[in-house]
matplotlib code that plots the C-alpha trace (Angstrom):
import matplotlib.pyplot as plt

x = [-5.2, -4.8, -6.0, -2.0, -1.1, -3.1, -2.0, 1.4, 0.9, -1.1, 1.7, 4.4, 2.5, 2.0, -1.8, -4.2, -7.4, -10.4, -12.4, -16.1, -18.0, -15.1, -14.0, -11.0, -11.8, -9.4, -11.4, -12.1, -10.6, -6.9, -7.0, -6.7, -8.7, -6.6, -6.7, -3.4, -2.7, -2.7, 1.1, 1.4, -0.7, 2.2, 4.6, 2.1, 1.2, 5.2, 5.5, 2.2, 4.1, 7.3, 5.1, 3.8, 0.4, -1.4, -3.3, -7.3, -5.7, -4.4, -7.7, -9.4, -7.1, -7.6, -11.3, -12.1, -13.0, -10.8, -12.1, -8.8, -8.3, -11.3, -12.8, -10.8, -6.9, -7.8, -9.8, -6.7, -4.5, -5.9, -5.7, -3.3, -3.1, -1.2, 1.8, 0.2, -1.6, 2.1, 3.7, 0.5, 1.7, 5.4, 4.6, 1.7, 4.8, 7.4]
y = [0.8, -2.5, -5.6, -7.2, -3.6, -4.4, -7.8, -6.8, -4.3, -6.7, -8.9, -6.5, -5.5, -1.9, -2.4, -3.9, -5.8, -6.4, -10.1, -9.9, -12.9, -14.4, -11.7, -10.1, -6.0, -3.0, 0.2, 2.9, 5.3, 4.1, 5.3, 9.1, 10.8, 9.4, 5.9, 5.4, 4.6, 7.5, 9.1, 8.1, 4.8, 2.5, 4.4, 4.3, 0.5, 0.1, 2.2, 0.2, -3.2, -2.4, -1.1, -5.0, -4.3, -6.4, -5.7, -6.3, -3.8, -1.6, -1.7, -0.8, 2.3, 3.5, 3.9, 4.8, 7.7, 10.9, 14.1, 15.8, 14.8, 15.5, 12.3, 9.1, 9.0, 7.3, 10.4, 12.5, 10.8, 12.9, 16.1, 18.6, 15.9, 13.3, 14.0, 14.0, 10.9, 9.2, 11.3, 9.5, 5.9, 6.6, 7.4, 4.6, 2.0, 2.7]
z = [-24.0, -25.8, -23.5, -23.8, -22.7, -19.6, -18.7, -18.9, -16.4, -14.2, -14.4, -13.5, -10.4, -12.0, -12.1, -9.9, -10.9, -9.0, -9.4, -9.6, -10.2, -11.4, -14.4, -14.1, -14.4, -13.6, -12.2, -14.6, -11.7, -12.4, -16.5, -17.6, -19.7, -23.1, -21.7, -20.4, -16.4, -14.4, -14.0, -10.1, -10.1, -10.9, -8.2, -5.5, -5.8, -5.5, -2.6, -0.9, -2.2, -0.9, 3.0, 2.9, 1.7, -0.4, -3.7, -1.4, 1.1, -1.9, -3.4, 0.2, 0.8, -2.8, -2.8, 1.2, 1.5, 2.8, 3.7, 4.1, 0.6, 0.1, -1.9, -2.1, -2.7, -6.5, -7.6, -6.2, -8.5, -10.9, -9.9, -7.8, -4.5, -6.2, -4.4, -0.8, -1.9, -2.6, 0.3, 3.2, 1.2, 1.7, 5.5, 5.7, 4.9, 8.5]

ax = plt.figure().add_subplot(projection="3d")
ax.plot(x, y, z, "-o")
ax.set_aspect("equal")
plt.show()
């Protein structure tokens, strides 16, 4: 995915970045296998948004780990949980 493709993202809330040492960097867990965003990503950070959480408390939920998932709720992104992961963010938001 092009680097403007990115930013544009970033700056429509649809991504989240992470600052280390001062450089900008978007975790390798939120791209598919052809690059692009995973399908639910943008949807999820919405819902989480819209539930008053913040993009460090995002970040937090995304990669804690989740043995009912099992894993963390990023890594079930990409599989067959996606839907629970967005249906626990829906309910995570009242």
């Amino acid at each position: 995915m092009a680097v403007t493709r990115v930013q544009q993202l970033l700056r429509d809330q649809q991504l989240i970045a992470v600052r280390r040492d001062g450089v900008l960097g978007v975790p390798e867990l939120f791209f598919d296998e052809t690059g692009e965003t995973v399908k639910w990503l943008p949807g999820l950070i919405a819902v989480l948004h819209d539930g008053g959480f913040k993009d460090e408390e995002i970040l937090l939920w995304l990669f804690r780990e989740d043995d009912s998932l099992p894993g963390t709720p990023v890594e079930a992104l990409h599989g067959d949980l996606a839907r629970e992961v967005i249906r626990r963010a829906q309910a995570m938001g009242f």
